[in-house]
C-alpha positions in Angstrom: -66.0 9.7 -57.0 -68.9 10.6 -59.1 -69.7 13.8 -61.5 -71.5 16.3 -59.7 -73.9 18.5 -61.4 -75.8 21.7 -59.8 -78.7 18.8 -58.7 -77.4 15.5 -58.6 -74.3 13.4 -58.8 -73.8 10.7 -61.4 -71.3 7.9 -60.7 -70.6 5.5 -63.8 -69.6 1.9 -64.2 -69.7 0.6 -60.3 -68.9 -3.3 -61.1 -71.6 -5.1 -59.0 -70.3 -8.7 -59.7 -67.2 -9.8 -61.2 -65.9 -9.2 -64.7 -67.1 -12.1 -66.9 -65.0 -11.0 -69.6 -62.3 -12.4 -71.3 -63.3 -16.1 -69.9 -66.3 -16.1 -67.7 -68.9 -14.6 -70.1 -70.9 -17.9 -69.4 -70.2 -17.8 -65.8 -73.2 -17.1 -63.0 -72.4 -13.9 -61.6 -70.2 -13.8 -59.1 -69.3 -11.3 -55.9 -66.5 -8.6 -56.6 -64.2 -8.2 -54.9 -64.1 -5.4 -52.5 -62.5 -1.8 -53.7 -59.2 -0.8 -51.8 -59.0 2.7 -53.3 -61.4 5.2 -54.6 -63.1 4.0 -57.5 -63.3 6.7 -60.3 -67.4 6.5 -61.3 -67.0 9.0 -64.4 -67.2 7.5 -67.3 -69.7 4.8 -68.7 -68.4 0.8 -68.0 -67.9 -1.6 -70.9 -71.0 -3.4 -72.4 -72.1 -6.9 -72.6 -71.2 -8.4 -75.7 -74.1 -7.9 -78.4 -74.3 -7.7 -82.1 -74.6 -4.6 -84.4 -78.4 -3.3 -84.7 -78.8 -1.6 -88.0 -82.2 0.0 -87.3 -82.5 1.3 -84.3 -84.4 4.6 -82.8 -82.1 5.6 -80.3 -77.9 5.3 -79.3 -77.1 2.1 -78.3 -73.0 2.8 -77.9 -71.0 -0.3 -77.6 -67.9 0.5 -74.6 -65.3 -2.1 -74.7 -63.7 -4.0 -71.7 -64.1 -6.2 -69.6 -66.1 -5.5 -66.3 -69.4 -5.6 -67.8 -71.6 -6.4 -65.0 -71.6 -2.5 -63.9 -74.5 -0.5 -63.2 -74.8 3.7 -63.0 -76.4 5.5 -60.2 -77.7 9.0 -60.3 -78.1 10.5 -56.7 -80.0 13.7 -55.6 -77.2 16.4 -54.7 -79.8 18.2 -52.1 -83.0 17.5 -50.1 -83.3 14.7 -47.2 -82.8 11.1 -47.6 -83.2 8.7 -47.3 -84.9 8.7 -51.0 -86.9 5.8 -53.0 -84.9 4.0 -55.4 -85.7 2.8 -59.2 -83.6 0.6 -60.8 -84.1 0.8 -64.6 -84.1 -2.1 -66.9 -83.2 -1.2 -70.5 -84.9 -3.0 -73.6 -83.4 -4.1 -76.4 -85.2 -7.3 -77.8 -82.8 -9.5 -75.0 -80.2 -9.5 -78.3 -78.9 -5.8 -77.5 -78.7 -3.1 -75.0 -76.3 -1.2 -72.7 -77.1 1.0 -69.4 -74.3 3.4 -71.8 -77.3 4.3 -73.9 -77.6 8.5 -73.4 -81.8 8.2 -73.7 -81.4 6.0 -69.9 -79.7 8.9 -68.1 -81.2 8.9 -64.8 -80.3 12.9 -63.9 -84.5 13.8 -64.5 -85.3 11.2 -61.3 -82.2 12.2 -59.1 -83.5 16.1 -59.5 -87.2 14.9 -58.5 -85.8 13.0 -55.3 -85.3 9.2 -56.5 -82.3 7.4 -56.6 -82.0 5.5 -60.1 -80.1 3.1 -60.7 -79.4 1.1 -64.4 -77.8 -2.1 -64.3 -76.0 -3.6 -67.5 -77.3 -7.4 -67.6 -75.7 -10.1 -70.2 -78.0 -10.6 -73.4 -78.6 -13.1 -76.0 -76.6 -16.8 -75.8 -74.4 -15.1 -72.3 -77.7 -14.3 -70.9 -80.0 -17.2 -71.7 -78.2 -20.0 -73.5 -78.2 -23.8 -72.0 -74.7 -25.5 -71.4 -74.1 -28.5 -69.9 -74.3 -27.1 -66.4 -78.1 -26.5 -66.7 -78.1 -23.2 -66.0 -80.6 -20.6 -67.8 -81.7 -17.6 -67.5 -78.0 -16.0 -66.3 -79.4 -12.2 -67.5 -81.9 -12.6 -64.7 -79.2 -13.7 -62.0 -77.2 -10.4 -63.2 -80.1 -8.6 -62.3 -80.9 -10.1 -59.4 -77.2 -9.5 -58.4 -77.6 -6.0 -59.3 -80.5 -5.5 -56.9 -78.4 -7.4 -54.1 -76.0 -4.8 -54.8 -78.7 -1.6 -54.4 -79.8 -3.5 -50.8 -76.8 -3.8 -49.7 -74.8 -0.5 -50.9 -77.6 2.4 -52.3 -77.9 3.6 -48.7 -74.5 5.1 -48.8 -75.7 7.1 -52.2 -78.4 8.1 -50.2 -81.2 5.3 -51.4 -83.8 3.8 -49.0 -82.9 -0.2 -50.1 -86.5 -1.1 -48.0 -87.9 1.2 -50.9 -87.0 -0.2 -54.2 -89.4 0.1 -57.4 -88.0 -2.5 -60.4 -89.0 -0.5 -64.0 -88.0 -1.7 -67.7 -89.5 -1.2 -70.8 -89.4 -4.0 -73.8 -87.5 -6.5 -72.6 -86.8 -4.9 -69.6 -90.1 -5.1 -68.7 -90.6 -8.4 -69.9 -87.4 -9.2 -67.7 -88.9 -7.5 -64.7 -91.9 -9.3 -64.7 -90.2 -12.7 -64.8 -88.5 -11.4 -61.9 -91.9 -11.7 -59.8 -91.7 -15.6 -60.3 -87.4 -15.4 -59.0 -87.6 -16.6 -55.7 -83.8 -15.1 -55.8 -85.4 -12.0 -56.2 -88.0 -12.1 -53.7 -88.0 -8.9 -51.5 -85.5 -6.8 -53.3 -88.4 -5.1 -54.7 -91.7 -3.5 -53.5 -93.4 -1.9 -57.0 -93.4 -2.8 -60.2 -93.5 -0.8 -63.9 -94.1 -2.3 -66.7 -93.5 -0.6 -69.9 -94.3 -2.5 -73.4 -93.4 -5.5 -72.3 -93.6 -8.3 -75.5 -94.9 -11.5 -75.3 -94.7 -14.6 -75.0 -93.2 -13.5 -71.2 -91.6 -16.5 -71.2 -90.6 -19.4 -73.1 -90.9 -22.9 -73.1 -87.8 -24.5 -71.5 -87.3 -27.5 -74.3 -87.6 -24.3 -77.1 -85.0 -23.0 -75.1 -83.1 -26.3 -75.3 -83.3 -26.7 -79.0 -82.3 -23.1 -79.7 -79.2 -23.4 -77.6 -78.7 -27.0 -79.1 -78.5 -24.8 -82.3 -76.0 -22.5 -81.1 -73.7 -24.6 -80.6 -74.2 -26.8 -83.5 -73.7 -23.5 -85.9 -71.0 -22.8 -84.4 -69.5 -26.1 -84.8 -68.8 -26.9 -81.0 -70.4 -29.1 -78.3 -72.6 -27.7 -76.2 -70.5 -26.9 -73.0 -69.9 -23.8 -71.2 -65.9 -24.9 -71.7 -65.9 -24.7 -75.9 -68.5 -21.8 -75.9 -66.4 -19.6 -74.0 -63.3 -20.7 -75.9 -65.2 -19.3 -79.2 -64.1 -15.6 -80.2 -66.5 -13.5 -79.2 -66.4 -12.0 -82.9 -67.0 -15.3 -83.8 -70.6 -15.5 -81.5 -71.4 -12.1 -82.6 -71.6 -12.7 -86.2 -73.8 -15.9 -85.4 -75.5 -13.2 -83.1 -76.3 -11.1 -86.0 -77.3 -13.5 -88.4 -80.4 -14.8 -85.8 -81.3 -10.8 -85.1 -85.2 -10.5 -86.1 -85.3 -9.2 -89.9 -86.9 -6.0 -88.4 -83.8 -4.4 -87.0 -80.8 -5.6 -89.5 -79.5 -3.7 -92.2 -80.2 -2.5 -94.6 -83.5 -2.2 -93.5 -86.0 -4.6 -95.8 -88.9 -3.9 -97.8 -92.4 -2.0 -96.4 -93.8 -5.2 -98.0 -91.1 -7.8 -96.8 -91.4 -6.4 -93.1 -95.0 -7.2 -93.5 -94.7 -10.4 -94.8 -92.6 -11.4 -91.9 -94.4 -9.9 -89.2 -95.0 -12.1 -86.5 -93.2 -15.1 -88.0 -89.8 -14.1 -86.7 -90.3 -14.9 -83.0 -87.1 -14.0 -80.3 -84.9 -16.1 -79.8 -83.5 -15.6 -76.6 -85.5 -14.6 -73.9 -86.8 -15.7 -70.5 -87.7 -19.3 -69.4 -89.1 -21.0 -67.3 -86.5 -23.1 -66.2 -87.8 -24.9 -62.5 -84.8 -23.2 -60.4 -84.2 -19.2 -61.3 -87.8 -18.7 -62.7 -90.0 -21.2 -61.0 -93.8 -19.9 -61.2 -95.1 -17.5 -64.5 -96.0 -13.9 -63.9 -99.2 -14.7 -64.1 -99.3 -17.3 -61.4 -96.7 -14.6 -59.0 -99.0 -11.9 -59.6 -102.1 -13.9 -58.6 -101.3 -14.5 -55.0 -100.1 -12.0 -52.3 -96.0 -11.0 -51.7 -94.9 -10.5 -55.2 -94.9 -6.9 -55.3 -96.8 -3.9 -53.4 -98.3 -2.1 -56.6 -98.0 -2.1 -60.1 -98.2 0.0 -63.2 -98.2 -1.5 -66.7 -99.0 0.0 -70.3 -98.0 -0.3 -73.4 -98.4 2.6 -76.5 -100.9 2.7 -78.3 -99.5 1.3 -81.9 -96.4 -0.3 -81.0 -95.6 -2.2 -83.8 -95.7 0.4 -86.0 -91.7 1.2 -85.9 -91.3 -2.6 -86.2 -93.3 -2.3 -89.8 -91.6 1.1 -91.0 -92.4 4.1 -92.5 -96.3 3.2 -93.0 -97.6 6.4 -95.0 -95.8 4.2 -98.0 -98.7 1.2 -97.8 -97.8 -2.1 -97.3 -99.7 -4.5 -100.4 -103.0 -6.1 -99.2 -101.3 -9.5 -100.4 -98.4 -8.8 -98.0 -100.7 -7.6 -95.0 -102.7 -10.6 -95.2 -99.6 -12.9 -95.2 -98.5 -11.0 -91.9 -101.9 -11.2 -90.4 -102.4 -15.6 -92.0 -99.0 -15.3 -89.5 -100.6 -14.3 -86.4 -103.8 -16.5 -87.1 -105.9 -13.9 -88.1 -108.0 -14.0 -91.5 -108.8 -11.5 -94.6 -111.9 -10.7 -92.5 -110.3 -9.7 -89.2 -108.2 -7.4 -91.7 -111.2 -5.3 -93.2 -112.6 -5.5 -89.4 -109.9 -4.1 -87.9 -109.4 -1.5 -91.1 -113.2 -0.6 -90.4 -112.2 0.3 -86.4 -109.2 2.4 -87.4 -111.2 4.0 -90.1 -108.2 3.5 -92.7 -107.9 2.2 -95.9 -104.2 1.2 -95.2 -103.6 -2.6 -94.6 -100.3 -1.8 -92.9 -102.1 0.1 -90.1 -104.4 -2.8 -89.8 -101.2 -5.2 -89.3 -99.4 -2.9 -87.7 -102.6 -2.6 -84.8 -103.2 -6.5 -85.0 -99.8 -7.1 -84.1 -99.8 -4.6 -81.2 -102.6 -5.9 -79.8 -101.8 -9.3 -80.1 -98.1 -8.8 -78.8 -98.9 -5.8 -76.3 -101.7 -4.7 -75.4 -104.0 -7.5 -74.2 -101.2 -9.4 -72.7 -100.9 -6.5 -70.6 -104.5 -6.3 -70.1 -104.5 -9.8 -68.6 -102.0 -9.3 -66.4 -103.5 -6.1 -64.9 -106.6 -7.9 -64.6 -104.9 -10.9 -63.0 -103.1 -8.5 -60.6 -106.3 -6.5 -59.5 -108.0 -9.4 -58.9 -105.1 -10.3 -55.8 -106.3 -7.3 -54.6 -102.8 -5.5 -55.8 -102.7 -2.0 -56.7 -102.8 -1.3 -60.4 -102.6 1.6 -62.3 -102.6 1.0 -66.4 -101.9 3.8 -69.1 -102.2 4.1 -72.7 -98.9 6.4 -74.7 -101.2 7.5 -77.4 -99.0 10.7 -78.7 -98.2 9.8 -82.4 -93.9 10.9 -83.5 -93.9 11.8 -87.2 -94.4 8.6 -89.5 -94.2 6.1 -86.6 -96.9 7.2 -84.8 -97.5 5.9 -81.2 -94.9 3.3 -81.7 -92.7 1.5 -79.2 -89.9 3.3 -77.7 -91.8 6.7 -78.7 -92.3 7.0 -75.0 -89.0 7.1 -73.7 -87.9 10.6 -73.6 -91.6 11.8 -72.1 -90.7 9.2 -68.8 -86.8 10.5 -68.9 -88.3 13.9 -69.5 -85.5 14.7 -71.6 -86.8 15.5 -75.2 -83.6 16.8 -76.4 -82.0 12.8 -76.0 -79.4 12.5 -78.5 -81.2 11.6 -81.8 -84.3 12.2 -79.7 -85.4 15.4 -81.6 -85.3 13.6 -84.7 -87.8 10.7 -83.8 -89.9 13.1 -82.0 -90.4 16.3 -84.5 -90.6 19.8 -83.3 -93.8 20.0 -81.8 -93.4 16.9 -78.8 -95.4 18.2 -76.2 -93.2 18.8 -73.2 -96.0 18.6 -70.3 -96.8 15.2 -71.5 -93.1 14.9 -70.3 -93.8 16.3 -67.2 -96.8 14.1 -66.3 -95.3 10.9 -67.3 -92.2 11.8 -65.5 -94.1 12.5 -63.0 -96.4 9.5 -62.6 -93.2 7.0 -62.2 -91.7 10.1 -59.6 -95.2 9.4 -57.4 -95.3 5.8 -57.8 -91.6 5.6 -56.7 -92.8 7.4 -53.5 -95.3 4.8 -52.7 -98.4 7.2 -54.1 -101.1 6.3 -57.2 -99.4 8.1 -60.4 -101.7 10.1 -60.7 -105.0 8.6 -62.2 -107.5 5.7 -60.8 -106.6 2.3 -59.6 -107.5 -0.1 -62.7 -110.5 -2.4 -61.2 -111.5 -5.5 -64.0 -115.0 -3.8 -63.5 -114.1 -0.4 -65.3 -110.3 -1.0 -66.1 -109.6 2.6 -65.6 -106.5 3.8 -68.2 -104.7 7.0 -68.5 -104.0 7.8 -71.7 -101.2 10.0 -71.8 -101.5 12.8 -75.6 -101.8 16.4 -76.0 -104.6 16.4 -73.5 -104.2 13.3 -70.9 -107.2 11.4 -69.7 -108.9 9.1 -68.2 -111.2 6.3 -70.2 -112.3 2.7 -69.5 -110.5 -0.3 -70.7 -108.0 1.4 -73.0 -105.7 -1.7 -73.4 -108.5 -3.0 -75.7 -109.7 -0.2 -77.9 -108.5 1.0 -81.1 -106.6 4.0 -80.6 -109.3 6.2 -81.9 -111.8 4.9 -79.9 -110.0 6.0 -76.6 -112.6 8.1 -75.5 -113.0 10.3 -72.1 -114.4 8.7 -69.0 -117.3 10.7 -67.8 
């Protein structure tokens, strides 16, 4: 039993795997056990564990209980199935995020014919910490239990589970591309979007180690799955918060301290590539045949800007250039890249520095790497600048959701978002669902056709590597 509206019907909190709370929250996931009466799908299912995230663009509601490996599904009420399926993967640095968030509500696809699907997966030390069973990467075998779940059981919600297309954005994406080197996860999906996924994509498997070596050791326990799940989970959460990146706790720090710390304060959990659930690098999946069908990857255009802050209130030059000494970059690349913006603000040049170095060009190599196996590949550019932020990460969200009026959406966006950028974003993931281009060229590495998606969408040649002012028309 779902909630029916006048064109779809939503149904809320289906468990896919078994409850890992109150003593399996560093358990794999395991199969749930079958339903024996109608399960009630109206209301959103608890969360994984996760700390408190003091600056944050969007809702990110915490529910409590214990069966947190749900997922929500938003069906099509009319038109003939069966339909292409999405199954959204929320961000949220791998140290937050809940499919309970209101900005992933899936009713935009379900009325433009695609089954969408948003799966909770475990985050931080329950989804990627090392015990002594050797297991990593346990967010990834949520997911990949999740997907199990759409083959086996979106037909009956109307889905085509031969037609699946895996999307996230932040880590979501960064998840969903470490999915392509899952053997687990071979062939429960056929396309692949990409949305501002961070690097690195993975990490090392000793850093991975240490950090979880670290864990335990601050929380004054050995490293075993036993004495970890034994801990409170208030306990873990306020060792959670205290490793959250200095970006996103409250209060929020100084234009200047954010500055100084950019690129210093690396995630900590994330993807690895551990040998067994992630055995090849999405680079290396990507460059042969059989990973996926097609793929579309972008990234906006200044992504880091939200990370930095409010950047009409410059940054110092002393601080910029400490951020940029932290990403290997000198006082010259400074005043070059404050020469291609055309600015005399440092903070922009930082700001652009780091989403290039983070973003963009990772992106770039990896739609370069994919068009070379002869894959599909479409890339695009969000260039559409929110008041104060600019074209910063997350900004994007409601235009792909088409739903401007998100809770706390109208704020971040300002009164004048334009809404047929919404509908041609929308749009573009609607198409590629379907098994069509998005809606622009296939990206080649000899013109590396983008869509940049403003005011007035276009076409231009390699826009993951220009300066956002220098996106200029093809012609």
């Amino acid at each position: 039993m779902g909630i029916t509206r006048e064109a779809h019907t939503a149904y809320l909190g289906i468990p896919y795997a078994r409850a890992p709370y109150p003593s399996n929250a560093f358990d794999t996931p395991q199969p749930r056990e079958r339903f024996t009466t109608c399960f009630e799908a109206t209301s959103y299912g608890p969360s994984p564990a996760h700390p408190h995230v003091g600056q944050e663009l969007f809702p990110d509601p915490v529910v409590a209980g214990d069966e947190a490996l749900n997922l929500n599904v938003y069906a099509p009420s009319h038109g003939d199935g069966p339909f292409p399926v999405i199954v959204w993967l929320y961000g949220g640095g791998f140290f937050t995020g809940s499919n309970a968030s209101p900005w992933y509500d899936g009713a935009s696809f379900a009325r433009d014919g695609v089954v969408f699907v948003v799966p909770n997966y475990r985050v931080a030390a329950e989804g990627f910490m090392i015990l002594d069973d050797q297991v990593a990467n346990r967010a990834l075998l949520d997911i990949t239990a999740a997907l199990a779940w759409v083959r086996d059981n979106i037909a009956a919600f109307g889905g085509d589970p031969t037609n699946v297309t895996l999307a996230g954005q932040s880590a979501g994406a960064t998840a969903a591309l470490a999915l392509t080197g899952a053997p687990a996860a071979r062939g429960l999906f056929r396309r692949l979007v990409v949305m501002s996924a961070g690097t690195p994509l993975l990490t090392p498997l000793e850093r991975m180690r240490q950090l979880s070596a670290d864990f335990a050791d601050q929380l004054g326990i050995p490293q075993t799955r036993q004495a970890v799940s034994a801990t409170p989970t208030a306990r873990r959460m306020e060792l959670e918060q205290a490793w959250l990146p200095g970006e996103v706790r409250a209060p929020a720090e100084s234009v200047d301290d954010r500055a100084r710390r950019a690129g210093r304060d690396a995630l900590r959990w994330q993807p690895t590539l551990d040998g067994e659930v992630v055995t090849t690098t999405p680079e290396e999946a990507l460059s042969g045949s059989g990973a996926v069908e097609a793929l579309l990857i972008g990234t906006t255009t200044q992504e880091w800007n939200f990370i930095l802050g409010d950047l009409t209130t410059a940054p110092s030059t002393d601080a910029s250039l400490k951020g940029m000494a932290n990403l290997g970059f000198t006082a010259d690349d400074l005043d070059t890249y404050l020469s291609r913006l055309g600015s005399r603000n440092p903070g922009h040049a930082l700001a652009q520095a780091l989403s290039d170095r983070t973003f963009r060009r990772p992106a770039r190599r990896i739609a370069d790497t994919a068009a070379r196996a002869r894959i599909p590949t479409y890339t695009y550019q969000s260039a559409w600048p929110v008041p104060l932020f600019g074209a910063a990460h997350c900004a994007d969200l409601p235009f792909v959701f088409d739903h401007l009026d998100a809770p706390q959406a109208p704020e971040l966006l300002g009164p004048d978002a334009p809404r047929h950028m919404a509908e041609r974003m929308h749009t573009a993931l609607i198409r590629f669902a379907h098994g069509d281009n998005p809606g622009w060229s296939a990206y080649t590495v000899d013109e590396r056709r983008t869509m940049v998606f403003d005011h007035d969408s276009y076409e231009c040649t390699d826009g993951l590597a220009k300066t956002p002012n220098n996106l200029k028309k093809f012609t």
